[in-house]
N, C-alpha and C positions, 0 to 999 in steps of 0.2 A: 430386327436386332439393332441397327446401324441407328434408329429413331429411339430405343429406348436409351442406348449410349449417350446418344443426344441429350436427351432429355433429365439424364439422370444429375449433370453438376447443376440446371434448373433448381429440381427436386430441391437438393440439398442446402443449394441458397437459399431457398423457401421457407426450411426447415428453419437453415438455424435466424434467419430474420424473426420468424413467429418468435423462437426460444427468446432471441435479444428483446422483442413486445414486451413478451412476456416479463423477462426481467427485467425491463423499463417500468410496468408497471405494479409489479413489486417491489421496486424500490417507493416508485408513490403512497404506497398503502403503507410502508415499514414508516416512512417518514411522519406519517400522517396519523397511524396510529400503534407504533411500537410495535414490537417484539411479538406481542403476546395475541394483538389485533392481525399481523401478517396469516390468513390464510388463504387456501385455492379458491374460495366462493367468494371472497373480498377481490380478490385480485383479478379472475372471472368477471365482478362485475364492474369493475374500474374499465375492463375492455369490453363489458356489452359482451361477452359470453356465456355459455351456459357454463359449469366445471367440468363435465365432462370432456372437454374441448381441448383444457388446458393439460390432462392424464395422460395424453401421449407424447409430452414434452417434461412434466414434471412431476411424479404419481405420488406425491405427497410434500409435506408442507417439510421435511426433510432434504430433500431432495432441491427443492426451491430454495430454501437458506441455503445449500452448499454449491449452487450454481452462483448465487447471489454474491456467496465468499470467494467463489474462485473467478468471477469478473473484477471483483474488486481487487483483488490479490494481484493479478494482470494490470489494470487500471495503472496502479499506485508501482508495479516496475518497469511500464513504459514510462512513467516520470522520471522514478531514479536515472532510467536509460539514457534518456533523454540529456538529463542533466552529468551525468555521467560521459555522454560524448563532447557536448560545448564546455570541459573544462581545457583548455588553452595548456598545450605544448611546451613544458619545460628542460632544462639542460639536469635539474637536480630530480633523482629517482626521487627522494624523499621526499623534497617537496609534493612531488608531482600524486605523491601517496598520500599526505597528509592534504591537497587538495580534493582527491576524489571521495573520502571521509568528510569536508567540508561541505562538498559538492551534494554529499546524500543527504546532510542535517537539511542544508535550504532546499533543497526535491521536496524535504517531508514536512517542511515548514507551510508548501505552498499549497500542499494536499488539500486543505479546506478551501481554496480557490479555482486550482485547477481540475482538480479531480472528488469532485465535495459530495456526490452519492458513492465513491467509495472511502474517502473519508466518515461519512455521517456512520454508513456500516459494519466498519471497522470498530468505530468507538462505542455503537449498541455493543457490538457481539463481544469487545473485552470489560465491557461495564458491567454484563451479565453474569454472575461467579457460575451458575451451572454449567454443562456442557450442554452446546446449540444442537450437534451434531450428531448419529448414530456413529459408531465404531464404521460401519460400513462408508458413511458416506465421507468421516471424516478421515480414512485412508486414502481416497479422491483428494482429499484438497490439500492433506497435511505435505503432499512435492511441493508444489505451487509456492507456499509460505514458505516452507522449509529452503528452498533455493532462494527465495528474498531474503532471508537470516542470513543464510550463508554469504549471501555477496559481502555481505557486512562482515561478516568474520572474515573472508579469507582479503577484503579490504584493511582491514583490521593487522593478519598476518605479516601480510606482504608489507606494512608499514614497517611493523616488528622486524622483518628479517631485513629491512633497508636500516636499521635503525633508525629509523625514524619516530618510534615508541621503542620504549625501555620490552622487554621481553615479558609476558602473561598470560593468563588463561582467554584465551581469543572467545569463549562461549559465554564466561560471562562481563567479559567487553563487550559483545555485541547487546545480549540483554538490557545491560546497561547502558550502552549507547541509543538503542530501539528507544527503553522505556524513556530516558530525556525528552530524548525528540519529541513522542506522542503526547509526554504529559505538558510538556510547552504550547505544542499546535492545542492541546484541549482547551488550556488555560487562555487560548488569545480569545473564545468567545466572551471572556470578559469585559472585552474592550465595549461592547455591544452598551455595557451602562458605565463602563468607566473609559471613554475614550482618553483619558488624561495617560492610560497606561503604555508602555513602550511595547513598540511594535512585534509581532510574533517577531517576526525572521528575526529582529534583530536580540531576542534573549535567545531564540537556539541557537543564535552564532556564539552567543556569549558560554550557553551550555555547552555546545561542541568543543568548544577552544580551552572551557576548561576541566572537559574531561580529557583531551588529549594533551595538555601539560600536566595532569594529572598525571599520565602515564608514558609520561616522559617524553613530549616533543618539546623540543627547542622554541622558545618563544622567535624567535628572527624568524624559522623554518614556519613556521606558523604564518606571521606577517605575510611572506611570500609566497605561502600556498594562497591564501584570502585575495591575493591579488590576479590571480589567475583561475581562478571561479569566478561563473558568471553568474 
């Protein structure tokens, strides 16, 4: 008994290392050959498996895509976190609100740098107008996201109740904040044949700043949150 104990956090390391292979190598295959080329026998044999092999970690090509979305979903809020912690200590609540709203536009600006297989996966799966997902599986991943929106709204809120933004519908502030962001990071792959063009970050700081004077922060309160994001 005292061996199988043992043995068991082993086990599960085990596990979920293969599960991470595996979605390693599923992202290779989505990248390589889209959406529609992503299956278990492609991905099987990217890893020199048979597909059988891969059935007790992911039992269909559903199941693969929402493992796939919910790495990525994790991915992309250890950056906001991240960014979200090195925003520097201020005396003004506002400010300090209207930085960490700053602070998430450049997170999500860097997404195709930092974190560019959950970036690349993100922009398949909202480029796609169907649904990727079963009802079943997409009840699994719709927390994960939905607690990513909500940072953003209840960042969004707390701006609002500092006055720091004029008062609004915080759900679709956040949509509209979300959609900025992503369609700026989509558009810097243009630099690839236009490098004369200006740089991601620096239009989603410009999209950022002017949807939140948009909706009423103080241009100074602005200046001085920019200064205290890093």
């Amino acid at each position: 008994m005292a061996m199988a104990h043992e043995t068991t956090p082993r086990v599960a390391r085990k596990r979920e290392l293969k599960g991470e292979a595996i979605l390693d190598a599923a992202t290779g295959v989505l990248e390589a050959e889209g959406l529609d080329g992503l299956t278990l026998g492609r991905v099987a044999t990217a890893m020199q498996l048979v597909p059988g092999a891969l059935y007790r970690y992911y039992g269909s090509k559903d199941a693969l895509l929402a493992g796939l979305q919910r790495r990525a979903v994790g991915q992309i809020g250890a950056v906001i976190e991240q960014a979200l912690a090195a925003v520097e200590p201020t005396k003004s609540a506002a400010v300090g609100a209207l930085a960490r709203l700053l602070a998430i536009a450049r997170a999500y600006a860097s997404l195709p740098e930092r974190a560019p297989q959950a970036w690349h996966l993100v922009g398949l799966m909202l480029a796609e107008p169907k649904p990727l997902l079963s009802p079943e599986e997409a009840a699994r991943t719709m927390p994960m996201l939905t607690a990513l929106l909500f940072g953003v709204r209840d960042a969004l809120d707390v701006a609002a109740d500092l006055k720091a933004l004029s008062k609004g519908d915080a759900a679709e502030r956040t949509l509209a904040y979300w959609g900025a962001l992503h369609g700026v990071a989509a558009l810097g792959k243009l630099k690839l044949w236009a490098p004369q063009l200006p740089e991601t970050r620096d239009v989603t700081e410009l999209a950022a700043v002017g949807l939140l004077a948009g909706w009423g922060a103080d241009r100074e309160l602005i200046v001085r949150a920019r200064k205290v994001v890093k």
